[in-house]
N, C-alpha and C positions, 0 to 999 in steps of 0.2 A: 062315827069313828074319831071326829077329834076331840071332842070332851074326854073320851077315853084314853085318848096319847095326852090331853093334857095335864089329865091329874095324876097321871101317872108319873110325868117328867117333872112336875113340878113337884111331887114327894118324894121322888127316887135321886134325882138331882139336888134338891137342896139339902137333903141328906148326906149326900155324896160327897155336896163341897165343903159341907159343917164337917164332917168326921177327917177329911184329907186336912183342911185348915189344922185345927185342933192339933191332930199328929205333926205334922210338918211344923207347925207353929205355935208349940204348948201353951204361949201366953195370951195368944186368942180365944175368947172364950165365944161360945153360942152367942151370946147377947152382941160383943163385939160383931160378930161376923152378920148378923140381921141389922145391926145398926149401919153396917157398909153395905150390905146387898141386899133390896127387900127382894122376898120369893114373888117369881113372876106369877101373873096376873093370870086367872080364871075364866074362861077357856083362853088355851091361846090363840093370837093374831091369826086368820087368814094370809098366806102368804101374801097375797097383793094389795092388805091392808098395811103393812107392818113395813115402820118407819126403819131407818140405815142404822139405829141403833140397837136393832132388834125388839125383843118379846118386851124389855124393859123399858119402856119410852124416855130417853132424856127431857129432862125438863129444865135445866139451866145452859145459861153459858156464862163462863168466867174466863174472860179472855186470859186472865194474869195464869190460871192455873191451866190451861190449854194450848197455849201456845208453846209450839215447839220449836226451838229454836236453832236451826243448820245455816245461818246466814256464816258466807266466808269470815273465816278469823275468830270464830265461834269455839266452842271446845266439841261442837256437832256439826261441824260443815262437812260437808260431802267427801271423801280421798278413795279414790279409785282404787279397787284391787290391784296388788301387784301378781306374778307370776305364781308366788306360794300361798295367796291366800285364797282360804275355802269359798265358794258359793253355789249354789247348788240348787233344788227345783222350788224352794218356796221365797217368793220374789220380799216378804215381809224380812223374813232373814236375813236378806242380803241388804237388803235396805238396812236396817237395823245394824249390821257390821258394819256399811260403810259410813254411816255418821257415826259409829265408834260406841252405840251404847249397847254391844254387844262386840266381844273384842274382832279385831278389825281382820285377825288372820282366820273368822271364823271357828275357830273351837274356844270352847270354855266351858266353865262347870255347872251344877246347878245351878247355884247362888247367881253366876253371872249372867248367867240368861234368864230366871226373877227378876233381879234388879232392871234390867237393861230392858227386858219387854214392858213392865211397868211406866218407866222414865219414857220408855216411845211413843207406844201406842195405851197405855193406861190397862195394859194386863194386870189382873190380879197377882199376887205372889204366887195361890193357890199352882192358878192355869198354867204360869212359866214352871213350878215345878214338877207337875205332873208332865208336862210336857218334854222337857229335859230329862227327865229322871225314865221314863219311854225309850229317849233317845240313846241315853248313855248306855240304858239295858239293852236296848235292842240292835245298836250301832258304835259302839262306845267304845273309849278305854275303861275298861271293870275298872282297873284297881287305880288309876289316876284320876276316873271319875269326870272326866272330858266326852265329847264328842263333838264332829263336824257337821256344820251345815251344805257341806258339801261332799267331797271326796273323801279317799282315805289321807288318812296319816298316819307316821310313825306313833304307835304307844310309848307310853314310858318304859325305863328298863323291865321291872321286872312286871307291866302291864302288859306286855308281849307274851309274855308265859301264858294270859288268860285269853286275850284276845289278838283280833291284827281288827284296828277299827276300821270300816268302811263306808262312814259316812254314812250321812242321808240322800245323799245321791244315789248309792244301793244298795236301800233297803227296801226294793219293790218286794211285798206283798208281806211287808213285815212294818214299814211308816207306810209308804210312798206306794200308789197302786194304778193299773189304769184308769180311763177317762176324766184325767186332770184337764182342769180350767183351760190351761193355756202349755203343756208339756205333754207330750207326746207318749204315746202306748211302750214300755221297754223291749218289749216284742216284736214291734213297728219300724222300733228303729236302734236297732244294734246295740241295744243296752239302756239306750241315752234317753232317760225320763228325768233329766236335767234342765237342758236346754227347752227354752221357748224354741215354739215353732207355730210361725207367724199367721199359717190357714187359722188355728185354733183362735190365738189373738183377734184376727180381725172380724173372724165369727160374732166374737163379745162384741168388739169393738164395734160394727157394724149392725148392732140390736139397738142402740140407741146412744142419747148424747148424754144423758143421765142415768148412772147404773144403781137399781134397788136390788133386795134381797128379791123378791120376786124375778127378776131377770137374771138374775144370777142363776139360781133356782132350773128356769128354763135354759141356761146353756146348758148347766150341768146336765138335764135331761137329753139335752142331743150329744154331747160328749159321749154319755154314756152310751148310747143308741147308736151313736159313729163307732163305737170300741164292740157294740156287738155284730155289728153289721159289717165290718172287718177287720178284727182280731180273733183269730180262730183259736189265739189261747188268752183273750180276756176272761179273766176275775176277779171276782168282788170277794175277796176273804173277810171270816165275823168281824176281824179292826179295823184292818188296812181298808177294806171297802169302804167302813165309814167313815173312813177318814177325809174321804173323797168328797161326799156333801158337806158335811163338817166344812173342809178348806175353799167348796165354792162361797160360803158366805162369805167370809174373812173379807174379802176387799170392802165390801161396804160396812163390815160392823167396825173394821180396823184401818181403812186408810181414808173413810170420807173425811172431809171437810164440815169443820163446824164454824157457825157464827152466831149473833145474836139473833140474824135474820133468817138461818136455816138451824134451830136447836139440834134436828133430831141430825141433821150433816148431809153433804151431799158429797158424791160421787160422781167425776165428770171428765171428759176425755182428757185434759188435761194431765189432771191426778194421777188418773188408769196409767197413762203412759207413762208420766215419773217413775210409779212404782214398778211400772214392768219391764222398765229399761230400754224405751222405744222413743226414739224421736226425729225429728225430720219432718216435711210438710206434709199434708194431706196424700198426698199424690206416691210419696216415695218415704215411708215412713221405714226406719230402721232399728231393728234390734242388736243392741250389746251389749254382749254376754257380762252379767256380774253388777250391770252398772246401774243397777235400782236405787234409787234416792226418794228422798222425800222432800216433798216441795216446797219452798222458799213459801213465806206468810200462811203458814199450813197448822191447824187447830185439830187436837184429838179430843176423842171424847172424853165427857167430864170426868173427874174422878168422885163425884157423888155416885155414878156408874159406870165402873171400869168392866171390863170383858174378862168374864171368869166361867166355873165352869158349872152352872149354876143356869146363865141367861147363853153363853157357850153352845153347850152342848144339849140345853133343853131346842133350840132353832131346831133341830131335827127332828122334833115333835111338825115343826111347823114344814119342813122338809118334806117327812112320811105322807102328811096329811093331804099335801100339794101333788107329789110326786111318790105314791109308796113304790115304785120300781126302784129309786136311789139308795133304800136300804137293803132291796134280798140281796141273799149269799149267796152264792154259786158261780156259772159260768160256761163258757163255752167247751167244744166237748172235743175239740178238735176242727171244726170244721167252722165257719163263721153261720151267726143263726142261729147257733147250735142252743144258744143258752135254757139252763136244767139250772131252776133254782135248791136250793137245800135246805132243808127244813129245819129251825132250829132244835128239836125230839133227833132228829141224827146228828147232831152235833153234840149236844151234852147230855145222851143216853136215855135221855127222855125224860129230865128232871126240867125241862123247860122244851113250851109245845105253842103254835101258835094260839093254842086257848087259853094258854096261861102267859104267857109272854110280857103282855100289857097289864098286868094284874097287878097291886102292889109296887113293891121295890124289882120286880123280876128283872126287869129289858136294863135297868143300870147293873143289878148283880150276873147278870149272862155278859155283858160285854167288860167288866171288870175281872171275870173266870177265866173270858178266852185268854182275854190277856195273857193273862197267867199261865196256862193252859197250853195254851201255843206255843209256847216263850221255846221249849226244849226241839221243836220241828222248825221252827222257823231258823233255832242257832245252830241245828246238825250242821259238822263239819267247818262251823265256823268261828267253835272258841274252844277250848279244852274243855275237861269235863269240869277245873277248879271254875273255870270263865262262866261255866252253865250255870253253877252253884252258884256266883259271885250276882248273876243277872238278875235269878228268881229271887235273892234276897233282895237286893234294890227293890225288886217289882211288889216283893211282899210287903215290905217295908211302909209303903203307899198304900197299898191294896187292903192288907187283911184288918187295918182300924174299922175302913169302912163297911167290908163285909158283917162285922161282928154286929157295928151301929144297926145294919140294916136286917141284922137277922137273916142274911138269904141262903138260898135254900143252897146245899154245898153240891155243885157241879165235878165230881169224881171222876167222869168218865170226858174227855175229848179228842168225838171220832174222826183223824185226819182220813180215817179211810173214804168218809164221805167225799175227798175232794180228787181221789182216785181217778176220777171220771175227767179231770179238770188238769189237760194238759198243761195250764197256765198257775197252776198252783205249786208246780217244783221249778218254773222257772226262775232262775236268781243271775241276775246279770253278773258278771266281775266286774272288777276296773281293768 
């Protein structure tokens, strides 16, 4: 099975990131883009082989270009949320806002969340605009071209005509879904897939003193197994579910510690709790809310190998192969236990089956369609029909280069009826 996920991820994916490059960034050309990223390596890693930088091994360190710098009096030191500003369930984000290289009240636009994820943690342009441009579809002001990492907020004047944005604090099962790392089921707990909540935390915390993608990996599997075993409306939807493995690696590919003496970075209780806004001694360790930082003599990874979407989102290769439970669709049916996976032949009418799934560019062209696909069920009742129009074009925008690059095969049909069965898939929290 994994030679098969890997050659798949590795020609569907470097495809994926060449053709979004390209469009997003005309004067990058192919060559430019393999001279920044070489395509990962054939088969991939064993989860419990594979270093904190993921499928791509780092192999230098350059203190001058690594080091990041939040010392007080800095133009990145640390400044607390105040009352109006955004933060919300992804602890990178907020980190990011409050040393300022992402604006500080939380919302801002494409460009500044590129820039800013870059200058942090060494994102690709690619990854922060895919990312943002997700967000602002999915979450956003359409027509001001903003979104929050947290809450809602007021749109612009006449971006309220398309939307009322509500953040990524709730966009459960549209970003944000259950059995997150360290935030809670929205089902579980009256909305609130925001807040950390500390069983979850001291889970990780409590797996050891040094955190790898492999251990990551394995929380993420009991997360998920705690969210079936009681949430009787957990679901893994075709995005928002992946999103969930996806963000359990992030802390080691993006908040380890690098040196000359650990290349590939380390991840260690210290860090963990910087980033997740926990502190206090052993004994009485405390969470507050917003106040993720990044830590004082703290090294991101190199930028001969920055986090794109390429060594990203191929980790799921290494995911499925550890753990293939973290990527089915489906969900529980009402009752906890219940979980009925769903095939991807009922999702997109049968132009993609699990004998074809892994085949070619397939598994990157299905979950680039749902996207799309979705975009109109997930926005019922929450943006006008111009805001509906405004979304898919952002989405297409992104989307249809790489479809065309890849040739894949056109997914016409997406059946939401399949998730009928799946009380947890019409749940949508308010604020």
């Amino acid at each position: 099975m994994q030679p098969a996920l890997s050659s798949v991820m590795v020609i569907a994916l470097s495809i994926l990131d060449m053709a979004l490059t390209v469009f997003a960034y005309p004067g990058m050309t192919e060559g430019n883009l393999n001279a920044r990223q070489a395509v990962p390596p054939v088969p991939l890693p064993l989860s419990q082989n594979e270093g904190n930088c993921g499928i791509i091994p780092c192999t230098t360190f350059n203190a001058a270009d690594q080091f990041v710098d939040v010392r007080p009096g800095t133009a990145h030191q640390f400044v607390a949320p105040g009352p109006n500003d955004k933060r919300g369930p992804c602890p990178g984000l907020n980190a990011a806002a409050n040393h300022g290289f992402i604006p500080h009240n939380g919302i801002g636009t494409v460009s500044q969340f590129a820039v800013g994820l870059e200058e942090a943690y060494n994102f690709t342009p690619e990854l922060g605009t895919v990312l943002a441009t997700i967000g602002i579809a999915l979450t956003g002001d359409l027509l001001g071209g903003t979104w929050s990492i947290g809450g809602p907020y007021p749109a612009s004047l006449l971006g309220s005509l398309l939307s009322s944005p509500e953040g990524l604090s709730f966009s459960h099962n549209a970003y944000e879904t259950d059995g997150s790392m360290t935030r809670g089921d929205a089902y579980m707990n009256n909305g609130d897939a925001y807040h950390l909540q500390m069983d979850r935390f001291m889970a990780l915390y409590n797996r050891s003193e040094l955190y790898t993608l492999d251990i990551v990996r394995q929380h993420n599997k009991d997360m998920r197994n705690w969210s079936v075993h009681n949430n009787p409306y957990f679901f893994s939807a075709p995005f928002a579910g992946l999103v969930s493995p996806i963000a359990h690696t992030l802390p080691p590919l993006c908040f380890s510690n690098h040196s000359a003496n650990n290349i590939q970075g380390y991840l260690d209780r210290a860090t963990l709790k910087s980033f997740f806004a926990i502190s206090g001694p052993e004994n009485a360790l405390v969470y507050t809310p917003g106040h993720e930082r990044i830590p004082l003599n703290w090294y991101r990874r190199p930028s001969n190998n920055k986090l794109g979407l390429v060594n990203g989102f191929a980790d799921l290769g290494v995911t499925a192969a550890r753990f293939p439970e973290l990527i089915s669709i489906g969900g529980n049916t009402g009752t906890v236990n219940s979980f009925v996976g769903v095939s991807p032949a009922d999702i997109s009418g049968g132009i993609f089956n699990t004998a074809n799934l892994l085949q070619g560019n397939n598994l990157t062209c299905f979950l680039l369609q749902v996207i799309q696909q979705a975009t109109p069920s997930l926005l019922s009742g929450l943006v006008s029909s111009l805001g509906l129009s405004t979304a898919i074009s952002l989405l297409n925008n992104v989307i249809n280069p790489a479809k065309t690059t890849m040739a894949c095969p056109l997914m016409t049909t997406f059946n939401t009826g399949a998730f009928a069965q799946f009380p947890g898939s019409s749940y949508h929290p308010r604020s």
